[in-house]
N, CA, C and O atoms as a GROMACS GRO file, in nm:
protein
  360
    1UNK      N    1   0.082  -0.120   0.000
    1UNK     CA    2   0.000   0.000   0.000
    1UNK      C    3   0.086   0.126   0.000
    1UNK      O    4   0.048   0.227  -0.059
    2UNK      N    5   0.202   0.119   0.067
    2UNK     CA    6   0.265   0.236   0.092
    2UNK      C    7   0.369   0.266  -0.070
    2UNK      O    8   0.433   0.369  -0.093
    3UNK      N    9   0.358   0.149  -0.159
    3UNK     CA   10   0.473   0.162  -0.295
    3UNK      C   11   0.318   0.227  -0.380
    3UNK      O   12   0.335   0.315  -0.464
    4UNK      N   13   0.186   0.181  -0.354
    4UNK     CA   14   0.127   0.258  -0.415
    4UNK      C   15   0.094   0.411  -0.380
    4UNK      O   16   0.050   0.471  -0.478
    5UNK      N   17   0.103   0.480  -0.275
    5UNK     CA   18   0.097   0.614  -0.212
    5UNK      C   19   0.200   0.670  -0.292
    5UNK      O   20   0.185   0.771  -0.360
    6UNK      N   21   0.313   0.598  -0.284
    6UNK     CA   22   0.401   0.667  -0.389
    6UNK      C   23   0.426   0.706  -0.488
    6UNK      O   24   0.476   0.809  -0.533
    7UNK      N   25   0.386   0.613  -0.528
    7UNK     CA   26   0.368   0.586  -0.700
    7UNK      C   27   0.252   0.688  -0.752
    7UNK      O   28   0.275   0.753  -0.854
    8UNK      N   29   0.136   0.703  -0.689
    8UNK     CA   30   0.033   0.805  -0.692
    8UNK      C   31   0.125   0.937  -0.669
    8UNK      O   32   0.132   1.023  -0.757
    9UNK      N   33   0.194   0.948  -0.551
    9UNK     CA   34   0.219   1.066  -0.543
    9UNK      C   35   0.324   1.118  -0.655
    9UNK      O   36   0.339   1.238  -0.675
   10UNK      N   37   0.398   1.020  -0.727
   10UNK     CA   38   0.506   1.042  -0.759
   10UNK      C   39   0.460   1.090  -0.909
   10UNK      O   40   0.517   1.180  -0.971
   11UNK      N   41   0.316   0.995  -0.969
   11UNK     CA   42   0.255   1.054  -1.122
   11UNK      C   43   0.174   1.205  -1.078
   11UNK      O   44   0.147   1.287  -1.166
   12UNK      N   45   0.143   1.227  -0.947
   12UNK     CA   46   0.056   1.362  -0.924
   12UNK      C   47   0.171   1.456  -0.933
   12UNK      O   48   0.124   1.555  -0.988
   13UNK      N   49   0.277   1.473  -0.911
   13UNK     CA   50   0.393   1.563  -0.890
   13UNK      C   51   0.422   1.567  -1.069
   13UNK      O   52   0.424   1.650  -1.160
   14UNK      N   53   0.432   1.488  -1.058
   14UNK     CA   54   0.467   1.469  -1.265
   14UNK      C   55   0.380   1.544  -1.345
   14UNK      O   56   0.417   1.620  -1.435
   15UNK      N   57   0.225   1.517  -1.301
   15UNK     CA   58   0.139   1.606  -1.359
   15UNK      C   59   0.097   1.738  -1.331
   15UNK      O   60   0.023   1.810  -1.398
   16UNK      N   61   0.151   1.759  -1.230
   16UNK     CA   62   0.139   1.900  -1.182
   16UNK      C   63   0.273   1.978  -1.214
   16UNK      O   64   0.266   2.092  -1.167
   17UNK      N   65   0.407   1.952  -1.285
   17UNK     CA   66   0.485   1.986  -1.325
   17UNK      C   67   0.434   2.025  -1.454
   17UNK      O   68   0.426   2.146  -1.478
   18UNK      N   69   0.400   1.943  -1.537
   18UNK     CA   70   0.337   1.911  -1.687
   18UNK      C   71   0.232   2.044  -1.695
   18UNK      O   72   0.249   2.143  -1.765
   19UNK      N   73   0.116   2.018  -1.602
   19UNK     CA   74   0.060   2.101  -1.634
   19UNK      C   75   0.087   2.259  -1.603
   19UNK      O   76   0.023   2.348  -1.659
   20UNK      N   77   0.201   2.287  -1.498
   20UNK     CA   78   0.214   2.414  -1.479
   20UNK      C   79   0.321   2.466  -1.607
   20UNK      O   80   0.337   2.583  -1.644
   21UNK      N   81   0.399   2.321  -1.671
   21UNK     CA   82   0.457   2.411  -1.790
   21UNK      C   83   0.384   2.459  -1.931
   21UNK      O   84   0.413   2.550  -2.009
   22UNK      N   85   0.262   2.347  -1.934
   22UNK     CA   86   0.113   2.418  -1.983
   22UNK      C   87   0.106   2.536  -2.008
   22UNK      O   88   0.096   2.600  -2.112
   23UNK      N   89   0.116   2.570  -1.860
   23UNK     CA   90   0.027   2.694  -1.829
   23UNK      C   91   0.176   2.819  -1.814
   23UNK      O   92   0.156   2.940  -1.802
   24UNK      N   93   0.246   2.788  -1.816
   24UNK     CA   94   0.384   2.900  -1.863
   24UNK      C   95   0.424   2.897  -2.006
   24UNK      O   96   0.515   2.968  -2.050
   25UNK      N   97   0.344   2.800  -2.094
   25UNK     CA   98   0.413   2.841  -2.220
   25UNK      C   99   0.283   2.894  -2.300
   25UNK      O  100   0.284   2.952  -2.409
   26UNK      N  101   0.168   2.860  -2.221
   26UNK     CA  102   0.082   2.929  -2.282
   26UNK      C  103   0.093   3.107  -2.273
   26UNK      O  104   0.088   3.179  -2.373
   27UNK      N  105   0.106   3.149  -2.156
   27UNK     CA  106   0.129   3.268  -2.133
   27UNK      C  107   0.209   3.332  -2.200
   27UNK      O  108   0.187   3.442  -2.251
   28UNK      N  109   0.350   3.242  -2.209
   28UNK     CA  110   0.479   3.306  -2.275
   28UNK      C  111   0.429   3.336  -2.418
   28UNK      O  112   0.429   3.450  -2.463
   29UNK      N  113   0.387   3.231  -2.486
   29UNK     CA  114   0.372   3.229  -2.609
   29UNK      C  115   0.283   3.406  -2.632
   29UNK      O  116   0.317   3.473  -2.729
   30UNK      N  117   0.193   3.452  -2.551
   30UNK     CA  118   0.139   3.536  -2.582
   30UNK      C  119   0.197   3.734  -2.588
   30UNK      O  120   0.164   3.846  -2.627
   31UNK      N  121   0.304   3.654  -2.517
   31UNK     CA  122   0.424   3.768  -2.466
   31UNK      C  123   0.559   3.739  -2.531
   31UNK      O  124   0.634   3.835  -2.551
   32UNK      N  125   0.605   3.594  -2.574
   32UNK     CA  126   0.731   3.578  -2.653
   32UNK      C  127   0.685   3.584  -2.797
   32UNK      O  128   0.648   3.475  -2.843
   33UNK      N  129   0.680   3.662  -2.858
   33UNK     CA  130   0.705   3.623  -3.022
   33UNK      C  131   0.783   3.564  -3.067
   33UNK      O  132   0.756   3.502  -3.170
   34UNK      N  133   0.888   3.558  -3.019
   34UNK     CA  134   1.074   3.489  -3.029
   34UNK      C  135   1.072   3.361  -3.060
   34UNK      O  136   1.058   3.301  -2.954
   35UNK      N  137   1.084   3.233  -3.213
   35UNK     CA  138   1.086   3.152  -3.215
   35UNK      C  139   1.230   3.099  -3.151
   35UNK      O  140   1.249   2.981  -3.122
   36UNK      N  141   1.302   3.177  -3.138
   36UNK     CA  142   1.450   3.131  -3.072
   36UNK      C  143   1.464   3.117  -2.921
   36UNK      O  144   1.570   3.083  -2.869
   37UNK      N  145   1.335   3.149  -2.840
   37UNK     CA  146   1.374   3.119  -2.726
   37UNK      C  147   1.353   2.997  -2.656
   37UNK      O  148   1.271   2.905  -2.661
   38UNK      N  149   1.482   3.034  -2.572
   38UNK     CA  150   1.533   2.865  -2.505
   38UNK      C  151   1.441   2.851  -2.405
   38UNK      O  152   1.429   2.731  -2.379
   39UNK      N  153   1.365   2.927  -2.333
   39UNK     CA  154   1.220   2.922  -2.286
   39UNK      C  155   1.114   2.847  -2.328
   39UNK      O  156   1.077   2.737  -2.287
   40UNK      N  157   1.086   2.892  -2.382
   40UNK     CA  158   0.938   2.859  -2.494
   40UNK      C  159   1.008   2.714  -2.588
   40UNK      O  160   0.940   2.616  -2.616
   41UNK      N  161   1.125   2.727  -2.618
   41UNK     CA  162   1.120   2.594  -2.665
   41UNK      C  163   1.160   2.466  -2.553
   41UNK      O  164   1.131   2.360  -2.610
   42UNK      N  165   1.207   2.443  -2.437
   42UNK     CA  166   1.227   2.443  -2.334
   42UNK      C  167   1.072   2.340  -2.270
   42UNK      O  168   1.047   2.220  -2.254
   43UNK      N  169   0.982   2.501  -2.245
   43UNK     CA  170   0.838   2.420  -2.242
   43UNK      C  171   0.819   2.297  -2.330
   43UNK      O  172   0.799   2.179  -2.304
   44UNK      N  173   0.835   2.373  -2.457
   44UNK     CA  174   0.758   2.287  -2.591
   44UNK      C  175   0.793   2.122  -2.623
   44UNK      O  176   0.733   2.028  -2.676
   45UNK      N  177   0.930   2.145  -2.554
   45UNK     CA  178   0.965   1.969  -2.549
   45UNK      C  179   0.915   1.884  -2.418
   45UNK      O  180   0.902   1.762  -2.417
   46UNK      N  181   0.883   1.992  -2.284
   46UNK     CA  182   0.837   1.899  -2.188
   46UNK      C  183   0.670   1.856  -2.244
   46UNK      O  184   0.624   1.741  -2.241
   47UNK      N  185   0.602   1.971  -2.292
   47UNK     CA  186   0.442   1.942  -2.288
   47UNK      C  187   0.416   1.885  -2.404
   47UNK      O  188   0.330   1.798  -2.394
   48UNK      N  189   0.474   1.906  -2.550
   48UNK     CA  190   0.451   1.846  -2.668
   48UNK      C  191   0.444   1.712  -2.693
   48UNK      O  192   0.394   1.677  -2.799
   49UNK      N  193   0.500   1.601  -2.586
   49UNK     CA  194   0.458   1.456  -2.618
   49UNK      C  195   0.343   1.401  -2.548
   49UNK      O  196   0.301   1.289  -2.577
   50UNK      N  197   0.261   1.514  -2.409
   50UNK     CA  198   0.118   1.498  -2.360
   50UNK      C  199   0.030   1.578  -2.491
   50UNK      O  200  -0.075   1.522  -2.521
   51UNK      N  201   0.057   1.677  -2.555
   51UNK     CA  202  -0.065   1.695  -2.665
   51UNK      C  203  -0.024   1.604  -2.795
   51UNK      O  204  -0.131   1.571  -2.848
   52UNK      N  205   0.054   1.565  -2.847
   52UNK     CA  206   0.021   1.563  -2.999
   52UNK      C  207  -0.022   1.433  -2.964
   52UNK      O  208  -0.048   1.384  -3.073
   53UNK      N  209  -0.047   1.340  -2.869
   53UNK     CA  210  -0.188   1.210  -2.912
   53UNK      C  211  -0.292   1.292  -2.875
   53UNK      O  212  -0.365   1.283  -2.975
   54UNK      N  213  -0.347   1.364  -2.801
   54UNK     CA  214  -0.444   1.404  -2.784
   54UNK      C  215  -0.481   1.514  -2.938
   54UNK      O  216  -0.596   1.551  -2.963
   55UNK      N  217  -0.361   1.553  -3.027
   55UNK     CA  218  -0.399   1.654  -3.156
   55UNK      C  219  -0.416   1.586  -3.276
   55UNK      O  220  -0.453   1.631  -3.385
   56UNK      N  221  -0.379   1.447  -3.236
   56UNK     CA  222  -0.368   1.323  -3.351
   56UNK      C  223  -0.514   1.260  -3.305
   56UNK      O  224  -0.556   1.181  -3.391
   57UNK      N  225  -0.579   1.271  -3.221
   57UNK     CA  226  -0.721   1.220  -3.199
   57UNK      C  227  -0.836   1.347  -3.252
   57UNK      O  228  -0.950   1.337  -3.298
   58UNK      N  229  -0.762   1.450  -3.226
   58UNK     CA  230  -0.874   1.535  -3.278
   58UNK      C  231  -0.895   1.564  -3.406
   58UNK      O  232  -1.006   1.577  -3.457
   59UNK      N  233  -0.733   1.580  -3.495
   59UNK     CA  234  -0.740   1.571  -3.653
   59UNK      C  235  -0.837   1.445  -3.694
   59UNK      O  236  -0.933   1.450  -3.771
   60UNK      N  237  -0.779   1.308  -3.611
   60UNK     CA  238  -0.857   1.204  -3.702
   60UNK      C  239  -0.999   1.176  -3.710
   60UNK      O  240  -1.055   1.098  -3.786
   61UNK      N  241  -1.072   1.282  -3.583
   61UNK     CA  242  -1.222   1.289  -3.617
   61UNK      C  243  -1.218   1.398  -3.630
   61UNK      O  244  -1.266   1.423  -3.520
   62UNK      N  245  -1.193   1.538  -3.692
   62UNK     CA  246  -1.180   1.644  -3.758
   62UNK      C  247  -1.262   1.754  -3.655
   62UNK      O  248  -1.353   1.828  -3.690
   63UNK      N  249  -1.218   1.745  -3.554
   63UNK     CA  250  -1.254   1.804  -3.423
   63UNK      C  251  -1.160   1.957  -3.447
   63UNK      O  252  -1.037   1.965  -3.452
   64UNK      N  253  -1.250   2.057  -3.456
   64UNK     CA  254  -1.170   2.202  -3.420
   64UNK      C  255  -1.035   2.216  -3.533
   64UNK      O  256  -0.922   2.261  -3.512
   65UNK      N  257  -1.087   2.165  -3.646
   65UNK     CA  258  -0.991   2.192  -3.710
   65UNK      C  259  -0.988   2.328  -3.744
   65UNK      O  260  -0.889   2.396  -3.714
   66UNK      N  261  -1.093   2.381  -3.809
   66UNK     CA  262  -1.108   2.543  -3.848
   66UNK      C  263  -1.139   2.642  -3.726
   66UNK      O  264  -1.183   2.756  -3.745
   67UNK      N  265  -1.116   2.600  -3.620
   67UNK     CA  266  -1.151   2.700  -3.506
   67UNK      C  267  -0.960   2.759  -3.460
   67UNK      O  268  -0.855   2.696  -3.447
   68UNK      N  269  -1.006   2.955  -3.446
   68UNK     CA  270  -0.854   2.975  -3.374
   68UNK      C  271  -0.806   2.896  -3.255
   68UNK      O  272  -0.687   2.865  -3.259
   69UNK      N  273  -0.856   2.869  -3.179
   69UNK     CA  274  -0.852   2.825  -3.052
   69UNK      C  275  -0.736   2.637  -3.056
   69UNK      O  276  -0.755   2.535  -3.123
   70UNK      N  277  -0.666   2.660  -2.990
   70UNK     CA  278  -0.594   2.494  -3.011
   70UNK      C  279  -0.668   2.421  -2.899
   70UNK      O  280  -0.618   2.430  -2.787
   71UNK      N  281  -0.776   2.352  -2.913
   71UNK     CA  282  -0.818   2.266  -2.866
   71UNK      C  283  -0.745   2.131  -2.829
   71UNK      O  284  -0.765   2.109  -2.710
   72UNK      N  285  -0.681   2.050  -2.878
   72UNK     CA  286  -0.558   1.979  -2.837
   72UNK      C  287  -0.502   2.029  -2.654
   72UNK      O  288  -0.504   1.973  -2.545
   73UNK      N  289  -0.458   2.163  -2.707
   73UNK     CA  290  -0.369   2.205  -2.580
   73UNK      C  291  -0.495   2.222  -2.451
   73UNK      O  292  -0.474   2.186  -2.335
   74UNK      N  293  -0.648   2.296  -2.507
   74UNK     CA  294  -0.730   2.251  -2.378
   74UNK      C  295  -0.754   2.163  -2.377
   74UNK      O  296  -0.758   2.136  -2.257
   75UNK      N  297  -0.780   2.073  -2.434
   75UNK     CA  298  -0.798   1.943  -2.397
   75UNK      C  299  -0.689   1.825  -2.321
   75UNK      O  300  -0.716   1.717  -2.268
   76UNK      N  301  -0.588   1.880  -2.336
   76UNK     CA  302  -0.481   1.766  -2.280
   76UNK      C  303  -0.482   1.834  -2.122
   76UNK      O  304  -0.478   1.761  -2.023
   77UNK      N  305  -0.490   1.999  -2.112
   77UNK     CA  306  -0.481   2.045  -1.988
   77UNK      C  307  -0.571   1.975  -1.881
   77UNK      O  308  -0.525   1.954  -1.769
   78UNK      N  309  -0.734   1.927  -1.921
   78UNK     CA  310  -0.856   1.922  -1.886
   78UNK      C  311  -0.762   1.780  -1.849
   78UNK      O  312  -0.728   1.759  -1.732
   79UNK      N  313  -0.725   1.683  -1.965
   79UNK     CA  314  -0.758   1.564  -1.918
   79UNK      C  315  -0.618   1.526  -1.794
   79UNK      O  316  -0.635   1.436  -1.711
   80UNK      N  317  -0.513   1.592  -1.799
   80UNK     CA  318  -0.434   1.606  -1.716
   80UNK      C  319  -0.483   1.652  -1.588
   80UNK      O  320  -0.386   1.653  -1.513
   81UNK      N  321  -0.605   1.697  -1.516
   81UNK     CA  322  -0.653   1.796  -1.436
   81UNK      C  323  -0.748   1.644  -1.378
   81UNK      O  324  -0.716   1.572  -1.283
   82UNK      N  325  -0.855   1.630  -1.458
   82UNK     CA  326  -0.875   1.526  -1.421
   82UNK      C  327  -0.818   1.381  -1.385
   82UNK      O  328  -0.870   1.305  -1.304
   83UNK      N  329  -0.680   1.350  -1.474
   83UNK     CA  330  -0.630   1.191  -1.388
   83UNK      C  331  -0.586   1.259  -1.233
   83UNK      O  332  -0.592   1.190  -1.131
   84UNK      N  333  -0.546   1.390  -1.231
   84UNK     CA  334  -0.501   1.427  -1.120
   84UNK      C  335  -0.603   1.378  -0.996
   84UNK      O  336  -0.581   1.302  -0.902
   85UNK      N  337  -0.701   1.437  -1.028
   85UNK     CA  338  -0.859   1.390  -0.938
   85UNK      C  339  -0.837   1.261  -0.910
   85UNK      O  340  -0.806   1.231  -0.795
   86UNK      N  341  -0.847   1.167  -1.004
   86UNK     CA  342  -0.882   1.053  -0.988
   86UNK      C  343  -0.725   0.972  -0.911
   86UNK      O  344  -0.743   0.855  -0.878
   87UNK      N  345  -0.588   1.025  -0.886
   87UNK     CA  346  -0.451   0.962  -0.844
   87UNK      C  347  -0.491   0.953  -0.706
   87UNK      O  348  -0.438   0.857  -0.650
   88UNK      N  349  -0.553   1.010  -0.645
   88UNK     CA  350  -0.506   1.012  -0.507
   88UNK      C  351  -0.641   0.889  -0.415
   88UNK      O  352  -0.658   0.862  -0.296
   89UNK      N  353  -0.709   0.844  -0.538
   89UNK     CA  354  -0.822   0.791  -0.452
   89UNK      C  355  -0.749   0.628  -0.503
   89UNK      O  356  -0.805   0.519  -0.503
   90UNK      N  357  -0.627   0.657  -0.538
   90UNK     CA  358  -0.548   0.454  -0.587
   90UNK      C  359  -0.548   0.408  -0.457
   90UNK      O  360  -0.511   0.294  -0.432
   0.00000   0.00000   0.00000
C-alpha cells in the first residue's frame, strides 16, 4: 500500500509539473514572439509529447480543425486535471 501512495504521489507531482509548464508556455507564447527562445522551446519539449496524441485524436475525427482556438492544448490540460482527481483515490 505504501509503494502505491508513492507511486500516486510520484505521477501527481509529474502532472502538476506538466501542467504548470502548460500553463507558462501558454502565457509566454502570448508575450514571446521569439521563435529562438530557449524558454518557450524548453516548455515545448516537456508538454509536446502529452498533446500531440491528444492533436492526432482530434485531426482524425476532424474536431476544431477550423476553429482559432488549439483545442488539443485545452484538452490535454482538462484531461491532465482530471487523472489528477482521480490519483489520489489509488
Amino acid at each position: 500500500m505504501v509503494i502505491l501512495d508513492i507511486f500516486a504521489r510520484t505521477i501527481n507531482l509529474l502532472l502538476s509539473a506538466v501542467s504548470f509548464a502548460m500553463l507558462l508556455r501558454m502565457l509566454l507564447s502570448f508575450f514571446m514572439m521569439e521563435e529562438d527562445s530557449r524558454l518557450l522551446n524548453f516548455l515545448t519539449i516537456i508538454t509536446e509529447p502529452f498533446i500531440t496524441p491528444v492533436r492526432a485524436i482530434l485531426v482524425r475525427f476532424n474536431i476544431g480543425q477550423d476553429s482559432p482556438i488549439d483545442w488539443s492544448f485545452s484538452l490535454t490540460y482538462l484531461l491532465i486535471a482530471i487523472a489528477q482527481m482521480f490519483l489520489p483515490t489509488l
